[in-house]
Steps between C-alpha positions, in 0.01 A plus 500: 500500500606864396588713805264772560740756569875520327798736563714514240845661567330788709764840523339792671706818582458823714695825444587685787711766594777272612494315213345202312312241743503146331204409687386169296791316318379247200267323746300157304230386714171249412200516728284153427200538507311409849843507650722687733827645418703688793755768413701540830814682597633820673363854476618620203536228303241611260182257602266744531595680209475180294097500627441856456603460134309217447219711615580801260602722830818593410412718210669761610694812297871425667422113439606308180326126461615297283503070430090348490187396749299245336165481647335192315689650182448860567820732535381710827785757398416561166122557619325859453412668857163392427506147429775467771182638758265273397717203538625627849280384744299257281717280375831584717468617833742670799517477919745758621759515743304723739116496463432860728685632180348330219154541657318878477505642799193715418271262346328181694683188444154281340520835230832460403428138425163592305680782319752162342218267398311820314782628300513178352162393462142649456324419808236724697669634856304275721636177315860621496435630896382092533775372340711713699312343822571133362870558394586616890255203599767260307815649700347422825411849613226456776166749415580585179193703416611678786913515378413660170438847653792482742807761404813317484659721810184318690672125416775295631849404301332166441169609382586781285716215355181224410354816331791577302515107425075504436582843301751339257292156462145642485508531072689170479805541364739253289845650723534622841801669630534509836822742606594398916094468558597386850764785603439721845226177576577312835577116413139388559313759276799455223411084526138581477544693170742291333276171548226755365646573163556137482128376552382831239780380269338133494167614489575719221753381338724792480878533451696677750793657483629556879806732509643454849822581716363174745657160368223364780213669297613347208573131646100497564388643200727498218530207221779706313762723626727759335777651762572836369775739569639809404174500229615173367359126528800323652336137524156350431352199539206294660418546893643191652846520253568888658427363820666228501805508236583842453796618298548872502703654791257765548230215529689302748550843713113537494461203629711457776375929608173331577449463893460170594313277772756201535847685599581639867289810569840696544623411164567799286323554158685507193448773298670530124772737558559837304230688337285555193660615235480827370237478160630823352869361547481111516779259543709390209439131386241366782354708659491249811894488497583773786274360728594071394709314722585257209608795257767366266679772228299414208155635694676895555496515079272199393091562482358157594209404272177276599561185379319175617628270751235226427205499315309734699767691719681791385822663653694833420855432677838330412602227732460204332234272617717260682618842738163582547382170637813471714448857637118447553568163662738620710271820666228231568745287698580868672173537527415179690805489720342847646198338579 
């Protein structure tokens, strides 16, 4: 089956005083269709930016886009304004980082959601007002006839989350984007959402993109992963083969940053040391190599491409595949000496 949604060597730019910000860097993504692909990695590694492209957001006059985003066939960046609008929302959807922002603080939060379903269809304001009811009935939101004229100030984290969620599903779209949907939550509320995208994904049938700094998030939700950095794809593959057999650096340094139930409560974490690099003055070669503890010469002045390591497992690094097997086999044994 055809993926519903396809990135195809993605490059998106910003100029800004300080120079040239290489934001998104020939990124190739497919999204199948009832299935859930999560983008994770460090701020600034151009995730969100990937989303807010695919969504047409980042049509901006100091931005340059170029590279395609095949929607069933369609090129989403060679669409007019107006056919991009009616697509956005009906067929392709977006939950934002923080919902008090993306939400009108003026207007109630049941018209915001009518206001979606009647710029894309013809329906009389007391059926899109009911669907509006229904849609926050389907994210679990208790009185819902009641929710609809709520302001968003009036609502919790958590529920002005479900009607961001009930907001993006209510015209049933094809793609869902979902950028951090469970940051500033506690634990509890971000569980609570995350198994609710699931059951609406099921029940509708809808892809989702999840874009995600969490590698927890993604170990319950994800089938595919891409690990980006520095606005690059550094190694993609199935859930259970990033999880379990890893072989970029920067992957195995995610990894082992995640806190951890089975080690001594007084062991330290282990965070990847150095920083981001710079997107207006990247590294030379890969852009990983200042921060990698297994750096060799050729990385300073050799780009790494994303070639397969198996059928279905891709890799952007160059240890050969014997080194990385040694190296990852060796920081599990680490790992369960600690614990």
């Amino acid at each position: 089956m055809a993926p519903v949604l396809e990135i195809r060597d993605l490059h998106v730019t910003f100029r800004t005083r300080d120079g040239i910000v290489q934001a998104v860097d020939g990124v190739s993504l497919d999204l199948a269709r009832g299935g859930t692909l999560g983008i994770v990695g460090e701020s600034g590694s151009g995730k969100s930016v990937t989303g807010l492209t695919v969504m047409g957001l980042t049509r901006l006059p100091n931005a340059t886009i170029s590279g395609e985003v095949l929607l069933d066939g369609e090129d989403l960046l060679r669409l007019h304004d107006d056919r991009l609008r009616e697509i956005r929302g009906k067929r392709i959807a977006m939950i934002f980082q923080d919902p008090l922002s993306s939400l009108h603080p003026l207007y109630k939060v049941g018209w915001q959601i009518e206001e979606a379903i009647r710029a894309h269809e013809h329906v009389s304001p007391h059926a899109a007002r009911a669907r509006a009811i229904e849609a926050l009935r389907s994210v679990e939101i208790p009185s819902p006839a009641e929710f609809v004229d709520r302001y968003p100030h009036e609502l919790s984290g958590g529920m002005r989350q479900r009607a961001m969620i009930a907001m993006a599903l209510v015209l049933g779209p094809d793609v869902l984007i979902a950028d951090e949907p469970t940051t500033a939550l506690d634990v509890t509320v971000q569980a609570q959402i995350l198994e609710l995208i699931a059951s609406l994904q099921r029940e509708f049938h809808t892809a989702v993109l999840l874009i995600t700094h969490d590698l927890g998030v993604i170990a319950e939700t994800a089938d595919e992963v891409a690990v980006m950095y520095a606005g690059r794809v550094v190694e993609q593959g199935p859930l259970e083969t990033i999880l379990d057999g890893p072989e970029h650096p920067y992957t195995w340094g995610l990894l082992r940053s995640i806190p951890r139930l089975d080690v001594p409560r007084t062991a330290r974490l282990r965070p990847i040391e150095g920083s981001p690099p710079s997107l207006i003055h990247p590294p030379s070669g890969c852009h990983f190599h200042p921060r990698c503890p297994y750096v060799m010469p050729m990385c300073r002045s050799m780009d790494p491409e994303l070639l397969p390591s198996d059928a279905d497992h891709l890799v952007a690094c160059h240890l050969s595949p014997t080194e990385k097997r040694r190296i990852w086999r060796g920081l599990q044994l680490e790992e369960a000496a600690a614990s």
